[in-house]
mmCIF file as Biopython writes it, N, C-alpha, C and O atoms, coordinates in Angstrom:
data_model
#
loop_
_atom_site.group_PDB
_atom_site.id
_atom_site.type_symbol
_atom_site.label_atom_id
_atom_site.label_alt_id
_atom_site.label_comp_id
_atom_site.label_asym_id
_atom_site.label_entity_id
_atom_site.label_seq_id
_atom_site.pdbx_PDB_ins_code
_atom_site.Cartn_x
_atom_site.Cartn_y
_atom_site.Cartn_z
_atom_site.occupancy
_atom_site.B_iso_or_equiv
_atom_site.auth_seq_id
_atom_site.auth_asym_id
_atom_site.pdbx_PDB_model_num
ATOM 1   N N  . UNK A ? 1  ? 19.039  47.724  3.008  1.0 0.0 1  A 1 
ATOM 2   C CA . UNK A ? 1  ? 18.364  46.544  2.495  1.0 0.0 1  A 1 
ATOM 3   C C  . UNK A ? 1  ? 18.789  45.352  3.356  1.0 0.0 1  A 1 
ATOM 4   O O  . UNK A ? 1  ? 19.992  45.277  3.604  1.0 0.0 1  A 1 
ATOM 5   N N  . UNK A ? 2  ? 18.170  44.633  3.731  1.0 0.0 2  A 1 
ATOM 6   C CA . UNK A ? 2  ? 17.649  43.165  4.781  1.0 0.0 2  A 1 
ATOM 7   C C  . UNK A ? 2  ? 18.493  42.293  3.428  1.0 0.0 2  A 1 
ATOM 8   O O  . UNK A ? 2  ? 18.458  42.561  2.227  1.0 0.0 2  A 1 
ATOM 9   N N  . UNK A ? 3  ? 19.202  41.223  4.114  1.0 0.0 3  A 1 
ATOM 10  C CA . UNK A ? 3  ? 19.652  40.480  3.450  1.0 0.0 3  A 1 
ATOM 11  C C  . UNK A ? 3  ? 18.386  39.376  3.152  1.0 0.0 3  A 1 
ATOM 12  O O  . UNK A ? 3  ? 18.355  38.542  2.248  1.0 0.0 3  A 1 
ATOM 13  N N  . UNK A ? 4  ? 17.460  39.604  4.089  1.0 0.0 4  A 1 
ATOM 14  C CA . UNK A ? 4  ? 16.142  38.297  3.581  1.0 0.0 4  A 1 
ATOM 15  C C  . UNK A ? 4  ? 15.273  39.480  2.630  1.0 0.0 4  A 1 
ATOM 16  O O  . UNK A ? 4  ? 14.132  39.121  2.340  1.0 0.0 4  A 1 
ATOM 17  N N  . UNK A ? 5  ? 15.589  40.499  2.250  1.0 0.0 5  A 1 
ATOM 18  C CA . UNK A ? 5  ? 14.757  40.788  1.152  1.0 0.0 5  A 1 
ATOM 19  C C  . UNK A ? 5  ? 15.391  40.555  -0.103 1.0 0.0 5  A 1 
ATOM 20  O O  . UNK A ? 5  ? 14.836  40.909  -1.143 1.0 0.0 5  A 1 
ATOM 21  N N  . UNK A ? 6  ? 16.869  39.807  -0.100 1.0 0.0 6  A 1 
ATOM 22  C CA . UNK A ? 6  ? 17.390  39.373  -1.536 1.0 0.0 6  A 1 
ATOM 23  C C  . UNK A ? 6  ? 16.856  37.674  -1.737 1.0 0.0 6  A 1 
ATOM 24  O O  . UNK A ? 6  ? 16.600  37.138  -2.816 1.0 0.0 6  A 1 
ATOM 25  N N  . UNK A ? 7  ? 16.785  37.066  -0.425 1.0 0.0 7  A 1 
ATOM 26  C CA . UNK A ? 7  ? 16.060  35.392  -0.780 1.0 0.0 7  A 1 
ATOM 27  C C  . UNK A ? 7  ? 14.827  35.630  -1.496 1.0 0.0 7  A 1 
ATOM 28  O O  . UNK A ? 7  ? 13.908  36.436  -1.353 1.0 0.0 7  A 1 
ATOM 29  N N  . UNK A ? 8  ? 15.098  34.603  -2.386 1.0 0.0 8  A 1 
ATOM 30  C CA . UNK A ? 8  ? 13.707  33.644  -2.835 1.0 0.0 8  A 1 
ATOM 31  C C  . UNK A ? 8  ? 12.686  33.794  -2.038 1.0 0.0 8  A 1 
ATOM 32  O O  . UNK A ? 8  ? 13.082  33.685  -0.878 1.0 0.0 8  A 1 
ATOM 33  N N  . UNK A ? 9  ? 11.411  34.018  -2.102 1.0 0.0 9  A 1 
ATOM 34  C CA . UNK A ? 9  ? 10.468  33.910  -1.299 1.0 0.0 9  A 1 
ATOM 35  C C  . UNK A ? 9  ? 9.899   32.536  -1.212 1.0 0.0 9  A 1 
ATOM 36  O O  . UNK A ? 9  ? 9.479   32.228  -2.327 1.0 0.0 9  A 1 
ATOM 37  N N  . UNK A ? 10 ? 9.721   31.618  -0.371 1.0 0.0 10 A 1 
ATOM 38  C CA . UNK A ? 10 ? 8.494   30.337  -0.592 1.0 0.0 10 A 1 
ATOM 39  C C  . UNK A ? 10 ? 7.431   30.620  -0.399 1.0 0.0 10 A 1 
ATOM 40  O O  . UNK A ? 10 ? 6.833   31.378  0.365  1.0 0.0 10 A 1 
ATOM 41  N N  . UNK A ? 11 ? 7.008   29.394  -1.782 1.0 0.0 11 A 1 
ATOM 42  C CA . UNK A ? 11 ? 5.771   29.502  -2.188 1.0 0.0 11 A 1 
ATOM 43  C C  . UNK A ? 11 ? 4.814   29.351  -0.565 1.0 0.0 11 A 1 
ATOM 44  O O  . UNK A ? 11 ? 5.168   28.604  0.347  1.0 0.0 11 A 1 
ATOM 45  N N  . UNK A ? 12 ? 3.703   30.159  -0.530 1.0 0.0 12 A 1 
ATOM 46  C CA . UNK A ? 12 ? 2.618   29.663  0.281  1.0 0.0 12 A 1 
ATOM 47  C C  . UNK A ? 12 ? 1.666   28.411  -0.128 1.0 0.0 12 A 1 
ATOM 48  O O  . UNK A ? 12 ? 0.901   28.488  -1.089 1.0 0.0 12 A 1 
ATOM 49  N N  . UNK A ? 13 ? 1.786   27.178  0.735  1.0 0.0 13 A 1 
ATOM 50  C CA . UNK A ? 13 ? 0.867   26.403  -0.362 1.0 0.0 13 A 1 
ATOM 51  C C  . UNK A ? 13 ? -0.282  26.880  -0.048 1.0 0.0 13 A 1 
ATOM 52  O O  . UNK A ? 13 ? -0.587  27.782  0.731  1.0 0.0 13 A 1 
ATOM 53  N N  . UNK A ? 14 ? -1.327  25.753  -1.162 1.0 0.0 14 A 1 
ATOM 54  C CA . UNK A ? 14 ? -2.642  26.306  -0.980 1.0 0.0 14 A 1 
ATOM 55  C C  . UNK A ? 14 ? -3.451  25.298  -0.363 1.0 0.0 14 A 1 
ATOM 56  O O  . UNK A ? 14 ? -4.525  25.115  -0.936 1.0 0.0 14 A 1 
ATOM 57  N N  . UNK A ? 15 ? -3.236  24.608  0.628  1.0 0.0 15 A 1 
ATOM 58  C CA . UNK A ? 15 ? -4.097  23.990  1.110  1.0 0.0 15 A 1 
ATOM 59  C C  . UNK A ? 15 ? -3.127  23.842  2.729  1.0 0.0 15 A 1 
ATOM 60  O O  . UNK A ? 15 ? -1.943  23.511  2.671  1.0 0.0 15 A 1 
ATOM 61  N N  . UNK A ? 16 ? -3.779  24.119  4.041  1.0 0.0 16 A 1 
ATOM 62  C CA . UNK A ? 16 ? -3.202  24.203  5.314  1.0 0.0 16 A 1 
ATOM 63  C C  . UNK A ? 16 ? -4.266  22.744  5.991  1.0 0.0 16 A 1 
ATOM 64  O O  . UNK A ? 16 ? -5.475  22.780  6.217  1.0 0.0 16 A 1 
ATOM 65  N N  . UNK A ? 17 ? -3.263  21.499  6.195  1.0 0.0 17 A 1 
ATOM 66  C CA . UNK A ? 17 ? -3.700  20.949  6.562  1.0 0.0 17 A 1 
ATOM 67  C C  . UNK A ? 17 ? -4.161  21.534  8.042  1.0 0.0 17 A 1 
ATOM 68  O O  . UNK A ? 17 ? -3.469  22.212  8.801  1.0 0.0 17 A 1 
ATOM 69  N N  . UNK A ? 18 ? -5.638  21.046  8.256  1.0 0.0 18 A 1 
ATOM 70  C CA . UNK A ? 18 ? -5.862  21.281  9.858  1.0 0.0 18 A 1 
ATOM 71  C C  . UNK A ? 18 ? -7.048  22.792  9.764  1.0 0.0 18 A 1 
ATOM 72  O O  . UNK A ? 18 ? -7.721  23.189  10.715 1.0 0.0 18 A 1 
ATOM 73  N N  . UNK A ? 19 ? -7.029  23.411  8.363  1.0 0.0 19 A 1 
ATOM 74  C CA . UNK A ? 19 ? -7.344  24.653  8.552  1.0 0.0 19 A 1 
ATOM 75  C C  . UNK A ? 19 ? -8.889  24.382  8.529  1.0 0.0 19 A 1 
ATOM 76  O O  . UNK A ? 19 ? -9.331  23.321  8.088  1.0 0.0 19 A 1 
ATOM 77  N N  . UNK A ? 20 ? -9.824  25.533  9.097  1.0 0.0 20 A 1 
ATOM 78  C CA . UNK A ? 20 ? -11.209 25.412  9.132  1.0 0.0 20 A 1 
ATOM 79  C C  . UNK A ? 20 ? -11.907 25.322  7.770  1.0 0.0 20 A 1 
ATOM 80  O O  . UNK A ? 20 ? -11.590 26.308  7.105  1.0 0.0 20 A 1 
ATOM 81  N N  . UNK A ? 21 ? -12.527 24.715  7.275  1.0 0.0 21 A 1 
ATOM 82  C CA . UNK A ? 21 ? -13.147 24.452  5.956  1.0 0.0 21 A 1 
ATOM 83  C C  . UNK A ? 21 ? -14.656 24.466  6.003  1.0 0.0 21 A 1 
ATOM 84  O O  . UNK A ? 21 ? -15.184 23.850  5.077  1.0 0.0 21 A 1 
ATOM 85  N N  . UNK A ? 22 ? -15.345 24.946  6.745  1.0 0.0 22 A 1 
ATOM 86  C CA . UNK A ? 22 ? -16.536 25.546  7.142  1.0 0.0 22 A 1 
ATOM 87  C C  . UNK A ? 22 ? -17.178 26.325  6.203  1.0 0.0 22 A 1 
ATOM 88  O O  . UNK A ? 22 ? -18.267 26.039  5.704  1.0 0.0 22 A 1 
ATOM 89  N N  . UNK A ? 23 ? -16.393 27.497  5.905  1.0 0.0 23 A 1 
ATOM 90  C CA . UNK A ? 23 ? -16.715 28.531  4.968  1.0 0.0 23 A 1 
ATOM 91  C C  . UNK A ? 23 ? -16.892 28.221  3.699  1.0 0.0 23 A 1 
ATOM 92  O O  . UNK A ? 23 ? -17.706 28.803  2.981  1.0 0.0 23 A 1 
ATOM 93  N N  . UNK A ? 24 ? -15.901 26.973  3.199  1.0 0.0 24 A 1 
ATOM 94  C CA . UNK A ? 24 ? -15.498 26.784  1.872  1.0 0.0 24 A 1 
ATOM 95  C C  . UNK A ? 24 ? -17.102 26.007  1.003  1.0 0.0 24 A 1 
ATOM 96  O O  . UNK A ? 24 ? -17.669 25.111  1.628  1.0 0.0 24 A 1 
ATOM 97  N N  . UNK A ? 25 ? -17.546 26.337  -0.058 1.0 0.0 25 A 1 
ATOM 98  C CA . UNK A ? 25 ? -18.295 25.963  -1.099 1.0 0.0 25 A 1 
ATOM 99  C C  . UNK A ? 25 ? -17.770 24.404  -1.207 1.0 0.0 25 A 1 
ATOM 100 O O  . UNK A ? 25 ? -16.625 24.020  -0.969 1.0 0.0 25 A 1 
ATOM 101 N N  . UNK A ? 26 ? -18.638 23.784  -1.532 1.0 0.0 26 A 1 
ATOM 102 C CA . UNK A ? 26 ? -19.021 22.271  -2.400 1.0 0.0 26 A 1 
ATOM 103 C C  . UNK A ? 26 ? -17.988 22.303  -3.349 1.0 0.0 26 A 1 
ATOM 104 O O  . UNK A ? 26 ? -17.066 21.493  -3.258 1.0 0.0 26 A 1 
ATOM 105 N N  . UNK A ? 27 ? -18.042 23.519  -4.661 1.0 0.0 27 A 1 
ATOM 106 C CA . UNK A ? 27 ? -16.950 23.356  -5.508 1.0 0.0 27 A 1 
ATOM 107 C C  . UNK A ? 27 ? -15.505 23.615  -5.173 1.0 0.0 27 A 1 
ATOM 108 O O  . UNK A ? 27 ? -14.590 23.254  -5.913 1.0 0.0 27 A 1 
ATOM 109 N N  . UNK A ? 28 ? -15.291 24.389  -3.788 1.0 0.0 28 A 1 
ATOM 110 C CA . UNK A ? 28 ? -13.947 24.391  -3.488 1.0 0.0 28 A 1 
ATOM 111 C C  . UNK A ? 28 ? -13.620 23.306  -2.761 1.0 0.0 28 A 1 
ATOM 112 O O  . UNK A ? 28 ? -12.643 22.631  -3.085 1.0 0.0 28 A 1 
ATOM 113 N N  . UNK A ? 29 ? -14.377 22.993  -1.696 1.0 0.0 29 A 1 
ATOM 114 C CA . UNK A ? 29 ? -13.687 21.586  -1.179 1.0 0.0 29 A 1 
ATOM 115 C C  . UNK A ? 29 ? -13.609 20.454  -2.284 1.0 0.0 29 A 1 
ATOM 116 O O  . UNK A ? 29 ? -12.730 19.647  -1.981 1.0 0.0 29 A 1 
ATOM 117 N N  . UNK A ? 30 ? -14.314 20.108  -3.587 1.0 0.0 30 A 1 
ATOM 118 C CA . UNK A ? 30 ? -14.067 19.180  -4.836 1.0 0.0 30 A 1 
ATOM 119 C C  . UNK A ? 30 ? -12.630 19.805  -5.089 1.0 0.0 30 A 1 
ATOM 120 O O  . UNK A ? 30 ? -11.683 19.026  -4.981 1.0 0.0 30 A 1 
ATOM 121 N N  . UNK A ? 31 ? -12.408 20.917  -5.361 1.0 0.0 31 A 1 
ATOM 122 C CA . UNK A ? 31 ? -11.066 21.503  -5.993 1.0 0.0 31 A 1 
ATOM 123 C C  . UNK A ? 31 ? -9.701  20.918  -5.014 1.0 0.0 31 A 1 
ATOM 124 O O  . UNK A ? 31 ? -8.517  20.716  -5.283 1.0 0.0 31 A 1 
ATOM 125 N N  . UNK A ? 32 ? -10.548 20.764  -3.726 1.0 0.0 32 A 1 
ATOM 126 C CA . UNK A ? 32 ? -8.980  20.627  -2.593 1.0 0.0 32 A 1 
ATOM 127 C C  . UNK A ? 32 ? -8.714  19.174  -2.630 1.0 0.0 32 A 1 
ATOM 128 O O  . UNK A ? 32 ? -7.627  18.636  -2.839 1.0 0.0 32 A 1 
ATOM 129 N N  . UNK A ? 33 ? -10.101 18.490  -2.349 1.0 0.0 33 A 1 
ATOM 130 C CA . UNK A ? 33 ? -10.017 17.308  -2.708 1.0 0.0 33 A 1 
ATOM 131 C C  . UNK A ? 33 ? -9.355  16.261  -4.040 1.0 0.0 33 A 1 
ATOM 132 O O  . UNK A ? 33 ? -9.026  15.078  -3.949 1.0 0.0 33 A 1 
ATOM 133 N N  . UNK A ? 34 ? -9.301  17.243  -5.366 1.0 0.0 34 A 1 
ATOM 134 C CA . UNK A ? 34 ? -8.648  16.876  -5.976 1.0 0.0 34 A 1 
ATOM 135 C C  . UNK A ? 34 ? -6.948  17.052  -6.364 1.0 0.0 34 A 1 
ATOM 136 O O  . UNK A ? 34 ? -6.183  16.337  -7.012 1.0 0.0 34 A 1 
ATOM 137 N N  . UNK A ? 35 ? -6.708  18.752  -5.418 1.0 0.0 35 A 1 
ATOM 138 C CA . UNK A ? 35 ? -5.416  18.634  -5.463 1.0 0.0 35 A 1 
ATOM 139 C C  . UNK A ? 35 ? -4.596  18.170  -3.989 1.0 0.0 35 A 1 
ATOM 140 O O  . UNK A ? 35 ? -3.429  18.415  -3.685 1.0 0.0 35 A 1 
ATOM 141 N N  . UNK A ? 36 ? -5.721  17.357  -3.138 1.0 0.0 36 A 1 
ATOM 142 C CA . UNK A ? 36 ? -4.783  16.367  -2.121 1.0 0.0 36 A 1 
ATOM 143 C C  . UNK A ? 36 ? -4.817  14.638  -3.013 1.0 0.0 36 A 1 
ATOM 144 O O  . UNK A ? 36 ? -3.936  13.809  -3.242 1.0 0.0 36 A 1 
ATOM 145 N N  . UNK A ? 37 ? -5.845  14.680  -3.219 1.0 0.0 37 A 1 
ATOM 146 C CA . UNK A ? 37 ? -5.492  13.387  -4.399 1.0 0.0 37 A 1 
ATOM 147 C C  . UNK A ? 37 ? -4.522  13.144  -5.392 1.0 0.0 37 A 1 
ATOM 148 O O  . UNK A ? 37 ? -4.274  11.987  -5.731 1.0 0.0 37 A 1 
ATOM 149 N N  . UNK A ? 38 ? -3.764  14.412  -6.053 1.0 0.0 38 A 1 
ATOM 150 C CA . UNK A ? 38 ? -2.709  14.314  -7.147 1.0 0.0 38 A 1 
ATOM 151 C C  . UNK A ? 38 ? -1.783  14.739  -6.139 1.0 0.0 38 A 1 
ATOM 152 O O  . UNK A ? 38 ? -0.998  15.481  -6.731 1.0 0.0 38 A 1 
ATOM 153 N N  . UNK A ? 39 ? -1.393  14.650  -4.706 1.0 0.0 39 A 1 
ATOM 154 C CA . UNK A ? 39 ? -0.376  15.186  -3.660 1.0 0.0 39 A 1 
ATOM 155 C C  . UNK A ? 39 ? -0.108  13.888  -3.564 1.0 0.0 39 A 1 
ATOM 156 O O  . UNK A ? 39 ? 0.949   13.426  -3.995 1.0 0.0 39 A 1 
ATOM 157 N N  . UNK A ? 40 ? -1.278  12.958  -2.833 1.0 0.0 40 A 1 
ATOM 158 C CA . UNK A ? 40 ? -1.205  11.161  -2.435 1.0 0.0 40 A 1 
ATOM 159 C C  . UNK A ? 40 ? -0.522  10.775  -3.378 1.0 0.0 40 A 1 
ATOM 160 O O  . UNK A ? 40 ? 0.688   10.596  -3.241 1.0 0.0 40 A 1 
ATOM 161 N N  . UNK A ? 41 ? -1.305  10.520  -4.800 1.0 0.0 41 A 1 
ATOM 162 C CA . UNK A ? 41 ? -0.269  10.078  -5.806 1.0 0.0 41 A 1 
ATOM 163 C C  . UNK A ? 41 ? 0.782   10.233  -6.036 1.0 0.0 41 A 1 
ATOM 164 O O  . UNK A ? 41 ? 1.428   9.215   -6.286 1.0 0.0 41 A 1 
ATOM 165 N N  . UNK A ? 42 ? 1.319   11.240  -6.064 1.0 0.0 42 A 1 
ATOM 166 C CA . UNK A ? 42 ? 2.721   12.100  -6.195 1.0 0.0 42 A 1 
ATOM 167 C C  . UNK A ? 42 ? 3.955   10.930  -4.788 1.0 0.0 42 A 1 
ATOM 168 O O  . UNK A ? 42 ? 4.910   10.173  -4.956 1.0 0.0 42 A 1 
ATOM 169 N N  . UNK A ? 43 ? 3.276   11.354  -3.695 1.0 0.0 43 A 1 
ATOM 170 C CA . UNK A ? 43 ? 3.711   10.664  -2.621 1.0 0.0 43 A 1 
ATOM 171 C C  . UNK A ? 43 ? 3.799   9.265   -2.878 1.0 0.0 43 A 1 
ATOM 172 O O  . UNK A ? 43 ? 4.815   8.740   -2.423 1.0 0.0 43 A 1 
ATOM 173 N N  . UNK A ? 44 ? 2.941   8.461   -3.537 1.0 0.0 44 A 1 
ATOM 174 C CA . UNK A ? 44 ? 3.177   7.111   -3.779 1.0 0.0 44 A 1 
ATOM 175 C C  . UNK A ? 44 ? 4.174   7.021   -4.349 1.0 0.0 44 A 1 
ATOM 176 O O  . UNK A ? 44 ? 5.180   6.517   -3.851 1.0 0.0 44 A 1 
ATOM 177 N N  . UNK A ? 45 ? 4.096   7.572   -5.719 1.0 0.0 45 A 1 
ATOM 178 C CA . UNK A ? 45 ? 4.848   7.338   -6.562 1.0 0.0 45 A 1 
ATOM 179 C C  . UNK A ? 45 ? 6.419   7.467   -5.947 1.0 0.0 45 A 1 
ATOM 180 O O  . UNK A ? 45 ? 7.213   6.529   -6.011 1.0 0.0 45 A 1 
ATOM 181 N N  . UNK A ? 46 ? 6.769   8.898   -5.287 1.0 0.0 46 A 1 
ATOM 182 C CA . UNK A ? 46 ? 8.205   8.114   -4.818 1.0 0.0 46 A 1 
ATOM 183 C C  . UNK A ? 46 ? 8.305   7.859   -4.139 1.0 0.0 46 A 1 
ATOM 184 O O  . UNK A ? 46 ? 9.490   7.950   -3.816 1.0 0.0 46 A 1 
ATOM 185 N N  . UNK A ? 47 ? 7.054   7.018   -2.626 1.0 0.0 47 A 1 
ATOM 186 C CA . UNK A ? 47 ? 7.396   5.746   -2.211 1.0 0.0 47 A 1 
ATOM 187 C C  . UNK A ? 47 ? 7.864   4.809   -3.214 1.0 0.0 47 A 1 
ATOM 188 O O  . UNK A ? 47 ? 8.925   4.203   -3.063 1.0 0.0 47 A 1 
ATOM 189 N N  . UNK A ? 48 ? 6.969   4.631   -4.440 1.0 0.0 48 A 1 
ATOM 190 C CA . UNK A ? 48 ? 7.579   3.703   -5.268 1.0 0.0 48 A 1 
ATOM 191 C C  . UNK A ? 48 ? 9.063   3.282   -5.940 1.0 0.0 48 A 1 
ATOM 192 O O  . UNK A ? 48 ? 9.611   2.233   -6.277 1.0 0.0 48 A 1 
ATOM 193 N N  . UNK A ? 49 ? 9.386   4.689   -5.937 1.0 0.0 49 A 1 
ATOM 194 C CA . UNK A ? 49 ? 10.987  5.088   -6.760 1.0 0.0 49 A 1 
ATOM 195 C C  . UNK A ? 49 ? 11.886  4.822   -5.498 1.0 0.0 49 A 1 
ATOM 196 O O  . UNK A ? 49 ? 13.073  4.625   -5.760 1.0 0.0 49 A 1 
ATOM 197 N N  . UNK A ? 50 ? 11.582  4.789   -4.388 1.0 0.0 50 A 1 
ATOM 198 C CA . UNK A ? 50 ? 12.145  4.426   -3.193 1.0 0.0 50 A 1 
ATOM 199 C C  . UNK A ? 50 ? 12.495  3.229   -2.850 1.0 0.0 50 A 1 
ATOM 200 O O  . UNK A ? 50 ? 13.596  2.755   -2.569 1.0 0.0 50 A 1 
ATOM 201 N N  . UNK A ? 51 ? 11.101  2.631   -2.914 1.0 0.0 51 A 1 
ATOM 202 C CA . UNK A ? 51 ? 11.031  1.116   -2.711 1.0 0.0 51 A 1 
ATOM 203 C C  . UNK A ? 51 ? 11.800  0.860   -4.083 1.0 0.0 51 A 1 
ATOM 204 O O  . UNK A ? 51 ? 12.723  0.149   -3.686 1.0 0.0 51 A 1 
ATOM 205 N N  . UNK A ? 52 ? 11.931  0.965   -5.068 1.0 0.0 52 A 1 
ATOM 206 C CA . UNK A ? 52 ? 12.784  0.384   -6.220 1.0 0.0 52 A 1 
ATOM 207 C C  . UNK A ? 52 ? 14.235  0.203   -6.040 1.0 0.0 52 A 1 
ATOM 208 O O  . UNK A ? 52 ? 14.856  -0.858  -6.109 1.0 0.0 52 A 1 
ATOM 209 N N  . UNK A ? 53 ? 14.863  1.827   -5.709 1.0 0.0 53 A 1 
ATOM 210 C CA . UNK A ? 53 ? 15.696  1.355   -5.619 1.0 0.0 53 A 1 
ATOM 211 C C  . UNK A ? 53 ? 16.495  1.134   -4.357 1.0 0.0 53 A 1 
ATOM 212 O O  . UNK A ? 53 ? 17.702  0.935   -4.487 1.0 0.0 53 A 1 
ATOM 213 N N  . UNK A ? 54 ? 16.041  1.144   -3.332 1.0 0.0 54 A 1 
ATOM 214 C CA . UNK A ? 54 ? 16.453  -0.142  -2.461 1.0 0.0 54 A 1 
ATOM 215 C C  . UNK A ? 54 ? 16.475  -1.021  -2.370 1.0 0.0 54 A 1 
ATOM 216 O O  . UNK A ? 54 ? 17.113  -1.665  -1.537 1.0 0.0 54 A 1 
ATOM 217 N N  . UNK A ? 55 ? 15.294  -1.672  -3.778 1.0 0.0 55 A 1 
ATOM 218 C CA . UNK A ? 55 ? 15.242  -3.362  -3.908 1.0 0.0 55 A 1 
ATOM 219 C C  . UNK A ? 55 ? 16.914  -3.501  -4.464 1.0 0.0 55 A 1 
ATOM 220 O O  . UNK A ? 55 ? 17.870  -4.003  -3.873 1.0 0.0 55 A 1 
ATOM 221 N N  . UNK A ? 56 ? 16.860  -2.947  -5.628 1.0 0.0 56 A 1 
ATOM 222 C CA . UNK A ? 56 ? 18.321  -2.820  -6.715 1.0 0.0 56 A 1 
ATOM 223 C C  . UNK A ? 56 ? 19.325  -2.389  -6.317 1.0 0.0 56 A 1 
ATOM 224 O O  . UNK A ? 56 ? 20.350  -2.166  -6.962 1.0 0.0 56 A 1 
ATOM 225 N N  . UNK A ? 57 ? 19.107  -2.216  -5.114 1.0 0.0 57 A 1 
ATOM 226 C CA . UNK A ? 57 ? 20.542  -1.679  -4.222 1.0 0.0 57 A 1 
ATOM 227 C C  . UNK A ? 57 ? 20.767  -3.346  -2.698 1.0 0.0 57 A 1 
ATOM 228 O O  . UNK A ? 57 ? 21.674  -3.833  -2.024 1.0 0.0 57 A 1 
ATOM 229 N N  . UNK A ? 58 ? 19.179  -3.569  -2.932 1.0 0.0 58 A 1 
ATOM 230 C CA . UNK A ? 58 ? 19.560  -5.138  -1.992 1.0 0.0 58 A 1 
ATOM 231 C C  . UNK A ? 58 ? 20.160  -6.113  -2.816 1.0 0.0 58 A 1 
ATOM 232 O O  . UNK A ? 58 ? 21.029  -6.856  -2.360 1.0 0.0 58 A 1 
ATOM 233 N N  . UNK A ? 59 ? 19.678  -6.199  -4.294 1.0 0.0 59 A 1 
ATOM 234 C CA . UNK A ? 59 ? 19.904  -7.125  -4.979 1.0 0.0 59 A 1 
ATOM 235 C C  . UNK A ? 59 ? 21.453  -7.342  -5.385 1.0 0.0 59 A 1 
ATOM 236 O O  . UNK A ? 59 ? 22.021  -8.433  -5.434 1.0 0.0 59 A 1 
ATOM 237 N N  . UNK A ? 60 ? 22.058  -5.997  -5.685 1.0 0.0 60 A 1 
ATOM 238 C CA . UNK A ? 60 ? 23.131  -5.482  -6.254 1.0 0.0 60 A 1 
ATOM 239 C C  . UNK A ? 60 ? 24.335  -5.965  -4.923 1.0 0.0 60 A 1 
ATOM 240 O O  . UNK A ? 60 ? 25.527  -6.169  -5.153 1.0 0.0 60 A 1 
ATOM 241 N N  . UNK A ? 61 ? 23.758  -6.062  -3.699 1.0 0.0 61 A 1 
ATOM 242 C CA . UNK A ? 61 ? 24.705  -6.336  -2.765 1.0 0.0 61 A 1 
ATOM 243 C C  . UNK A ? 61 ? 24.637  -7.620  -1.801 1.0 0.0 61 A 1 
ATOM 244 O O  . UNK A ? 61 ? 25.151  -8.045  -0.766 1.0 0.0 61 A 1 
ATOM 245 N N  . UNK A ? 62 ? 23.779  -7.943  -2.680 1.0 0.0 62 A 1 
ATOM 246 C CA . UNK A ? 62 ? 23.001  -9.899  -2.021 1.0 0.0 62 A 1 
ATOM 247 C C  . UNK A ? 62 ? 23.823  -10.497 -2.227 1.0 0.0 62 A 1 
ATOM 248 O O  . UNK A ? 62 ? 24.156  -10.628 -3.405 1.0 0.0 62 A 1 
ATOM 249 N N  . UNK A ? 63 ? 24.923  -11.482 -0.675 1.0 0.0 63 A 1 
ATOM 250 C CA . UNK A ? 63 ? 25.962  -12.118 -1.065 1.0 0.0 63 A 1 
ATOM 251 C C  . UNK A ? 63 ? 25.087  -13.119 -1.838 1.0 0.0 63 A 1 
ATOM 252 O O  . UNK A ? 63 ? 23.862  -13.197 -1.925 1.0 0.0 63 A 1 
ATOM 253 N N  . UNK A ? 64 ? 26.490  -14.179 -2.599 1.0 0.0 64 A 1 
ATOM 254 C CA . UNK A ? 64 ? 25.949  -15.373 -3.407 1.0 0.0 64 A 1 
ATOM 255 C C  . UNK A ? 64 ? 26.762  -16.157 -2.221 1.0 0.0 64 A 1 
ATOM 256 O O  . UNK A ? 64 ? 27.795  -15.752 -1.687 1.0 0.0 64 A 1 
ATOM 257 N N  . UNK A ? 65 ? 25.965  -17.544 -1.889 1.0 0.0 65 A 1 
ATOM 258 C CA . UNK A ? 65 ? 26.687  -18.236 -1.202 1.0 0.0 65 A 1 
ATOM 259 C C  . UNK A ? 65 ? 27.712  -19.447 -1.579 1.0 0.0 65 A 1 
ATOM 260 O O  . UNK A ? 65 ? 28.351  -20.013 -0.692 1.0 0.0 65 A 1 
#
């Protein structure tokens, strides 16, 4: 037995940026389109949690003069 047949396998995602989308139906490109839209969001959001707390980490260490 292969010691990489005791790892975890990773997940395959389901969408390959770059891949040919030619083949794909109207309702599957809506389907991809909506799960790269809840990906963006996702991504904002912890830009957002990012940008937070580096504000609260500037603020927290902002000399007073």
């Amino acid at each position: 037995m292969d010691i990489d047949d005791l790892a975890p396998r990773k997940k395959q995602p389901q969408i390959q940026l770059g891949e040919d989308i030619g083949a794909l139906s109207a309702h599957e490109l809506e389907a991809r389109i909506a799960l790269l839209e809840e990906e963006i969001a996702r991504c904002k959001a912890a830009i957002g949690a990012r940008n937070a707390t580096k504000s609260a980490a500037e603020n927290f260490f902002k000399r007073q003069p």
